[in-house]
C-alpha positions as CSV (number, residue, x, y, z in Angstrom):
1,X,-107.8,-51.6,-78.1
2,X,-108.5,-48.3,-79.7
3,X,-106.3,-45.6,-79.9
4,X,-108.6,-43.3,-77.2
5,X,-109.0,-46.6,-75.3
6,X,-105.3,-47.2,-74.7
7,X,-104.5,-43.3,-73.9
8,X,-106.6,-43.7,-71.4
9,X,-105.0,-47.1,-70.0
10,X,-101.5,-45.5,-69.9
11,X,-102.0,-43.7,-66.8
12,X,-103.3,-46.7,-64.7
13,X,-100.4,-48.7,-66.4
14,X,-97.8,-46.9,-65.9
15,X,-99.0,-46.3,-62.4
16,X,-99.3,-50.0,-61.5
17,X,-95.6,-51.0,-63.0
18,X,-94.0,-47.8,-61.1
19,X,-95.4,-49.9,-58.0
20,X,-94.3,-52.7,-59.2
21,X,-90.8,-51.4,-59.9
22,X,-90.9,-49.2,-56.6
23,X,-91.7,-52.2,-54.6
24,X,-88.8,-54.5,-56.2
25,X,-86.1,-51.9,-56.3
26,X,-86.6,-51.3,-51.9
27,X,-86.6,-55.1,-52.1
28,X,-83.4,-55.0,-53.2
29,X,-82.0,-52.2,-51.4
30,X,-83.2,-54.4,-48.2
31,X,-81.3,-57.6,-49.6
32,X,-78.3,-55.7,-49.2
33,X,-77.8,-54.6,-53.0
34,X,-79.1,-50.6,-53.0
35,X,-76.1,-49.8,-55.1
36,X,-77.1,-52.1,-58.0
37,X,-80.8,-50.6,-57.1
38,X,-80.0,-47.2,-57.7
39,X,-79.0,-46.8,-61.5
40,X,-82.2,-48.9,-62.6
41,X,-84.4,-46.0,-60.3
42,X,-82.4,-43.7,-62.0
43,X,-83.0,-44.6,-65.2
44,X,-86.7,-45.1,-64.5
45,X,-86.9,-41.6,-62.9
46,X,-85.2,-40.2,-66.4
47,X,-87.7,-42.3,-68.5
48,X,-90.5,-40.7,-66.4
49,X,-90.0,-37.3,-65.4
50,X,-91.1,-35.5,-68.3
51,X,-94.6,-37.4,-68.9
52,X,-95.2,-39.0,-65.7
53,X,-93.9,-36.9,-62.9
54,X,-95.8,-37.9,-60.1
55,X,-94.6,-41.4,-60.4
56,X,-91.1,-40.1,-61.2
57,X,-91.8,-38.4,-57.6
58,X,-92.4,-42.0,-56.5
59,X,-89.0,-43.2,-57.8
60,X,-87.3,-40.0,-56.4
61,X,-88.0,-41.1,-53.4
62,X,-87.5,-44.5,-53.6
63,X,-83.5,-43.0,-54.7
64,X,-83.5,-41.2,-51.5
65,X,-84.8,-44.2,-49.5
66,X,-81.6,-46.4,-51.2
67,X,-79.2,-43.7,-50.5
68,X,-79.7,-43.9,-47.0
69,X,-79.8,-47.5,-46.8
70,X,-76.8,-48.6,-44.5
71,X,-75.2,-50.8,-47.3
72,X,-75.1,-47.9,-49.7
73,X,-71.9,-47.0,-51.0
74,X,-71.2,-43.1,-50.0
75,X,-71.5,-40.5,-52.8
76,X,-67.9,-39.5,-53.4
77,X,-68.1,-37.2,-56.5
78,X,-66.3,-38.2,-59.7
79,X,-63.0,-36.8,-61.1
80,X,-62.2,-35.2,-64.1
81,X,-59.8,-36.8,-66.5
82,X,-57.0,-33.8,-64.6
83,X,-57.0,-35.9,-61.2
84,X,-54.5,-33.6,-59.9
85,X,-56.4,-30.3,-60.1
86,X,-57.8,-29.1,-57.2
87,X,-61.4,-28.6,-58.5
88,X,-61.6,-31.4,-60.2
89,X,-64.4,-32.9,-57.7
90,X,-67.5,-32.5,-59.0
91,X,-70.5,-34.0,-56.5
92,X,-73.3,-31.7,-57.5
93,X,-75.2,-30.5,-60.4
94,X,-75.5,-26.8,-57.8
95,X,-71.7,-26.5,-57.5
96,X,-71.3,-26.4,-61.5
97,X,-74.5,-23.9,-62.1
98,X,-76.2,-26.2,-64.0
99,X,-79.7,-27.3,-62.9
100,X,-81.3,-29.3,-65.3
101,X,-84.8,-30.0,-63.6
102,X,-87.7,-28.0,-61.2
103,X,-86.8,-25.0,-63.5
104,X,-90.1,-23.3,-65.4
């Protein structure tokens, strides 16, 4: 495959495995395992939000769909290494003024 030939593969590749991937990681959320689902969609979405952000989109989505799944285990921040200070909790990128995406 030539170099211009293969640029213009990507696309449809990359297109068809984020189906592929969407379609296995709801399987798993629906076999009961959306909590070992969720870090490979994150990763994925990482992987493809700068070059491929409408199927990043598609993995978003696919994150949100896991969340919500009734096995999921609820989001319950994380701690600093200082578990006794009070504002240690830290469950979202808004509550510490960092955003690090949808920014221009």
């Amino acid at each position: 495959m030539s170099p211009a030939t293969e640029n213009e593969a990507e696309p449809a590749l990359v297109n068809d495995l984020t189906t592929v991937l969407v379609k296995t990681l709801r399987a798993l959320g629906q076999a009961g395992q959306p909590d070992q689902a969720l870090p490979l969609a994150a990763s994925a979405w990482s992987r493809l939000r700068v070059e491929h952000p409408e199927q990043a989109e598609r993995v978003n989505g696919t994150m949100h769909y896991l969340a919500r799944r009734p096995e999921s285990a609820p989001v319950t921040g994380s701690r600093s290494a200082d578990d006794s200070a009070p504002n240690s909790w830290v469950t979202d990128e808004r509550a510490t003024g960092r955003q690090t995406h949808g920014q221009r």
